[in-house]
C-alpha positions in Angstrom: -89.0 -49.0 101.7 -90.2 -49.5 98.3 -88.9 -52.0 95.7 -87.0 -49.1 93.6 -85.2 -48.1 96.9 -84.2 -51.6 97.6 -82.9 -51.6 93.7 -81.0 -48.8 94.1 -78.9 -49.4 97.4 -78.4 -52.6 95.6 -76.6 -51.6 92.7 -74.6 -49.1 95.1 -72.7 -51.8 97.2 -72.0 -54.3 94.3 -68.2 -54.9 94.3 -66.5 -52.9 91.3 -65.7 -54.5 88.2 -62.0 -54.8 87.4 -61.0 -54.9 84.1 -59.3 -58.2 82.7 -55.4 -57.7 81.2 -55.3 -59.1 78.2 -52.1 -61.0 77.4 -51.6 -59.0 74.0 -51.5 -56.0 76.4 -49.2 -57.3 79.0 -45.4 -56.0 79.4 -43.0 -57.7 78.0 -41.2 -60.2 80.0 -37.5 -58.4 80.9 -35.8 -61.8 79.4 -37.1 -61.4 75.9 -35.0 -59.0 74.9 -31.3 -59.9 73.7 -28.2 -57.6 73.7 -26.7 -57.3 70.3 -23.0 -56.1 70.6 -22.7 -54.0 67.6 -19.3 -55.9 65.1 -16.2 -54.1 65.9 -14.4 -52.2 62.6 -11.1 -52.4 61.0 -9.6 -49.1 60.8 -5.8 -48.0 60.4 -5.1 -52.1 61.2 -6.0 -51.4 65.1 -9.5 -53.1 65.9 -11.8 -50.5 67.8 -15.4 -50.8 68.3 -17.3 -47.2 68.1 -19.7 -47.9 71.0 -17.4 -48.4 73.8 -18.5 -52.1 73.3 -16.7 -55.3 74.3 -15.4 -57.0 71.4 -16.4 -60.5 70.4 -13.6 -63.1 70.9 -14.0 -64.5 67.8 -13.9 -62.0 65.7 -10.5 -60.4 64.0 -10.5 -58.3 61.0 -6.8 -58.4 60.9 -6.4 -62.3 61.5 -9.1 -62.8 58.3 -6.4 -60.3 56.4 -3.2 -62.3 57.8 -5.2 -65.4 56.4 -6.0 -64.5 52.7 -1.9 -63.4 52.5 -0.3 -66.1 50.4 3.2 -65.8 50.7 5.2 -65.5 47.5 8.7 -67.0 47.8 10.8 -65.2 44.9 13.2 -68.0 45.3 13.3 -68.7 41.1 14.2 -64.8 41.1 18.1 -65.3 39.8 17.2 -68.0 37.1 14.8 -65.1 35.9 16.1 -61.9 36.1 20.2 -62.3 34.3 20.6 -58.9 34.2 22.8 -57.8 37.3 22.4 -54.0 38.1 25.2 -51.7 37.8 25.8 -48.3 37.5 25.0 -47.8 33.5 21.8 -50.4 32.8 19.3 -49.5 35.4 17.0 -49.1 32.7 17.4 -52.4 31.0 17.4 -53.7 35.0 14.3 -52.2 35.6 12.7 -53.1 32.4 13.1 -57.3 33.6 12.6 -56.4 37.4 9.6 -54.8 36.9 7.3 -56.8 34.4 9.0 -59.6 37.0 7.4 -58.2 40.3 3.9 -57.4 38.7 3.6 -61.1 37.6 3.8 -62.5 41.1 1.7 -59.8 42.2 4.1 -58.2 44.7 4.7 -54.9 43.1 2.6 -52.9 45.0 5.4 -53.7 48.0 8.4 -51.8 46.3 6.1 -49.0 45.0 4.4 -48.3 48.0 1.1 -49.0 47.2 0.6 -52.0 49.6 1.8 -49.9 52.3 2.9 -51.3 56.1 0.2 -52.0 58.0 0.4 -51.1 61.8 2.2 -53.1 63.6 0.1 -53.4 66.6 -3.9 -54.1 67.1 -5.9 -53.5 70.2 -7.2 -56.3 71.8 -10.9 -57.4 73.3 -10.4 -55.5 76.4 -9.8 -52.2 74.1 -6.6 -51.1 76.2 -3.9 -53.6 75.7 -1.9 -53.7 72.1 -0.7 -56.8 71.1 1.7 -57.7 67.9 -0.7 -58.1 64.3 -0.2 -61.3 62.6 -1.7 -59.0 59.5 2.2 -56.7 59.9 3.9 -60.4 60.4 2.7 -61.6 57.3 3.6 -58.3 55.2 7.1 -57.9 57.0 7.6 -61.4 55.9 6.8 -61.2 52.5 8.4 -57.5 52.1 11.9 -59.6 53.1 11.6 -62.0 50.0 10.9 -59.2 48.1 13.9 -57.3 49.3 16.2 -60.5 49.6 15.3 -60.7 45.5 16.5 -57.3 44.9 19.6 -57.7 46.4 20.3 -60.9 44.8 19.8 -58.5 41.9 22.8 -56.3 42.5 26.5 -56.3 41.5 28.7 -55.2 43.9 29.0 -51.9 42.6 25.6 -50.4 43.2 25.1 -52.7 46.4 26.1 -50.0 48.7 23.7 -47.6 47.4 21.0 -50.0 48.9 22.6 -50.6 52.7 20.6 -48.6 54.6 17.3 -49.8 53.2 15.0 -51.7 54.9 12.6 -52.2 53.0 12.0 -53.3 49.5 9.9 -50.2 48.8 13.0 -48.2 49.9 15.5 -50.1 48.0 13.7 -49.5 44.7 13.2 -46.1 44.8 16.6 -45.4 46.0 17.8 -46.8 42.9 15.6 -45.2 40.7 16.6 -41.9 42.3 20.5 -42.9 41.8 20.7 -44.7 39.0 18.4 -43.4 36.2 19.7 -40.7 35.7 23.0 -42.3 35.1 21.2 -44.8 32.9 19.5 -42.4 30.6 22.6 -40.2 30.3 24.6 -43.0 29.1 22.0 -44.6 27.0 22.2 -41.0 25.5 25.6 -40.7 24.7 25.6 -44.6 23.4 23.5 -43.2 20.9 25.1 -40.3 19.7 28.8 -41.9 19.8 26.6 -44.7 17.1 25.6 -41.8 14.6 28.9 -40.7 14.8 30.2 -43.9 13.8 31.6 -43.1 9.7 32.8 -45.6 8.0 34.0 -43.5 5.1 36.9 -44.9 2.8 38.3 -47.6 5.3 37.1 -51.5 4.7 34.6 -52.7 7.1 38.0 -55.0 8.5 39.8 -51.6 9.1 36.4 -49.7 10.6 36.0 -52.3 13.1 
């Protein structure tokens, strides 16, 4: 056998050549990757997370919203406001009341604006309901409010108001009652003063 032969059957029995892996080709390692739950959202005051997710434990939408309530105690409320409603100066009540409430920044309570939140949120394991502190805190501050408007009231509007419960409710049942009443009297005030002639009689007389 000649040496080419030999060369040939050589080369046909080497062992095949495998190729290396390179480590920037290798798979990642199955403990690399991390599981990121995505945050839960605040919607209608009931916690709910989109993705069928657990919640995180330490997070609350409606406990950071409970937390940046300050509670305003109205308790200065009589020394303030003199006036007491009745049935003929709802406009003059108003007028104190409402300048009043917009300075301690609760008047978005009686005109609905800062509405009741719900009073229930669902908790981490998305099933169970449990009481918010968020509706604890407005239910608590809705009853100063409420407490001050009463305080407010003579005796002869007070049972406009006894079904109300709610300072949102109490206002605008007054309005609805009472300035009507108010305007029409202020009206006829008015006219009985330009009616007023003091003609020949001295001003002792006229009065």
């Amino acid at each position: 056998m000649d040496p080419s032969q030999l060369a040939a059957i050589s080369s046909s029995t080497a062992a095949p050549v495998v190729p290396s892996c390179s480590p920037a080709t290798a798979p990642p390692s199955s403990s690399a990757s991390v599981l990121q739950w995505p945050q839960p959202t605040d919607v209608g005051h009931a916690l709910f997370n989109p993705n069928n997710a657990p919640l995180l434990p330490s997070f609350s939408a409606e406990a950071a919203a409970a937390s940046t309530m300050a509670i305003v105690s109205l308790s200065h409320t009589h020394q303030i406001i003199s006036l007491k409603l009745t049935n003929i100066n709802y406009l003059y009540w108003q007028m104190q009341m409402k300048p009043y409430l917009s300075g301690q920044g609760v008047f978005g309570f009686v005109n609905g604006s800062n509405s009741c939140p719900s009073p229930h949120i669902l908790v981490a394991d998305g099933v169970s309901l449990q009481v918010s502190q968020h509706f604890l805190r407005w239910k608590q501050q809705d009853q100063l409010i409420l407490n001050a408007l009463l305080s407010s009231l003579s005796m002869e509007v007070l049972h406009l108001v006894v079904d109300c419960p709610t300072s949102c409710s109490v206002w605008h049942t007054l309005e609805q009652g009472l300035a009507s009443t108010s305007n029409s009297h202020i009206m006829q005030l008015h006219g009985s003063l330009q009616d007023l002639r003091q003609g020949d009689d001295s001003v002792t007389q006229f009065l």
